[in-house]
C-alpha positions in Angstrom: 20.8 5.8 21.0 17.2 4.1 20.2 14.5 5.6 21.3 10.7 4.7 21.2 9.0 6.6 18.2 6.3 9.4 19.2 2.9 8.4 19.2 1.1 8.7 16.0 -1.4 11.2 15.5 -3.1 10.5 12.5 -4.6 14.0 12.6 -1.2 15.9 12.7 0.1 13.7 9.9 1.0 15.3 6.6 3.0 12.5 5.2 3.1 12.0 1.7 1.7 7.5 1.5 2.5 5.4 -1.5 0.1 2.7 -2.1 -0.3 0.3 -5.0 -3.1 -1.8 -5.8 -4.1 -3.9 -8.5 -7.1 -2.3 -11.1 -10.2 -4.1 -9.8 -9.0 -3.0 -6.2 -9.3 1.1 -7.7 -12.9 0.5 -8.6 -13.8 -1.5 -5.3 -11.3 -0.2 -2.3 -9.8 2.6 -3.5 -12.7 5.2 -3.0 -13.7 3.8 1.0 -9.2 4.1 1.5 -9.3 6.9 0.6 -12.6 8.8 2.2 -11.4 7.2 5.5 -8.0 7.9 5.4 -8.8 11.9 4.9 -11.4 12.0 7.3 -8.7 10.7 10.2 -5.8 12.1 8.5 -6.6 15.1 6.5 -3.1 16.7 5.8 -1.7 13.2 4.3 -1.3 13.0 0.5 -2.1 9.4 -1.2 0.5 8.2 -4.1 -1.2 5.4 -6.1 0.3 3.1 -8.7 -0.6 0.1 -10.2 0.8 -3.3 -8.8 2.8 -4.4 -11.2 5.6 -7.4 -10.7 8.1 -4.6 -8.8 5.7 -4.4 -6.3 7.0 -6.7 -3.6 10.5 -5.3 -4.0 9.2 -1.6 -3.5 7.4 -2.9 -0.5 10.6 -4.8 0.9 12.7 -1.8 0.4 9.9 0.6 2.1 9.6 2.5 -1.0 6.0 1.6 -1.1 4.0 2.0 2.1 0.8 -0.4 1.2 -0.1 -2.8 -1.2 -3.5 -4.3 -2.4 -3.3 -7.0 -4.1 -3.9 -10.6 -5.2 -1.6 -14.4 -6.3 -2.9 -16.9 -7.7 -2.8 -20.5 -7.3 -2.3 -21.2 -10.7 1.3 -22.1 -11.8 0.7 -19.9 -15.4 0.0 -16.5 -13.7 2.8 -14.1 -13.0 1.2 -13.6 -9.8 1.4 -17.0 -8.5 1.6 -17.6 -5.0 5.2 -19.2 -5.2 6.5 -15.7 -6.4 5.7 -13.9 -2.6 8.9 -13.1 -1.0 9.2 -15.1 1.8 
């Protein structure tokens, strides 16, 4: 039977969060992520990895918990827009 989840106490949280991000986000996010994250959840341990073009899967398929990134509008990038999963 369903249930509803419990609440979520960031405080009591020691899960283990994968994030990916692409470079210019480590250098401009990652530090103020990362300083707030542990201030409200200090038990939880942050994964990081680069976004690469896998990254949408592993976010469909939960195996990636957030993801910074970027697409462009222009058709000759690998991140173009058209590629999002819909």
């Amino acid at each position: 039977m369903l249930g509803w989840a419990p609440q979520f106490d960031p405080f009591q949280s020691a899960r283990v969060y994968h994030l990916e991000l692409v470079e210019t986000a480590y250098s401009s996010l990652y530090l103020n992520i990362v300083i707030e994250a542990l201030q409200q959840a200090p038990n939880i341990k942050l994964k990081t990895k680069t976004w690469n073009q896998d990254t949408f899967e592993r976010l469909i398929k939960r195996d990636a918990d957030f993801g910074i990134g970027m697409v462009e509008f222009d058709e000759r990038s690998t991140n173009q827009v058209q590629q999002v999963p819909k």
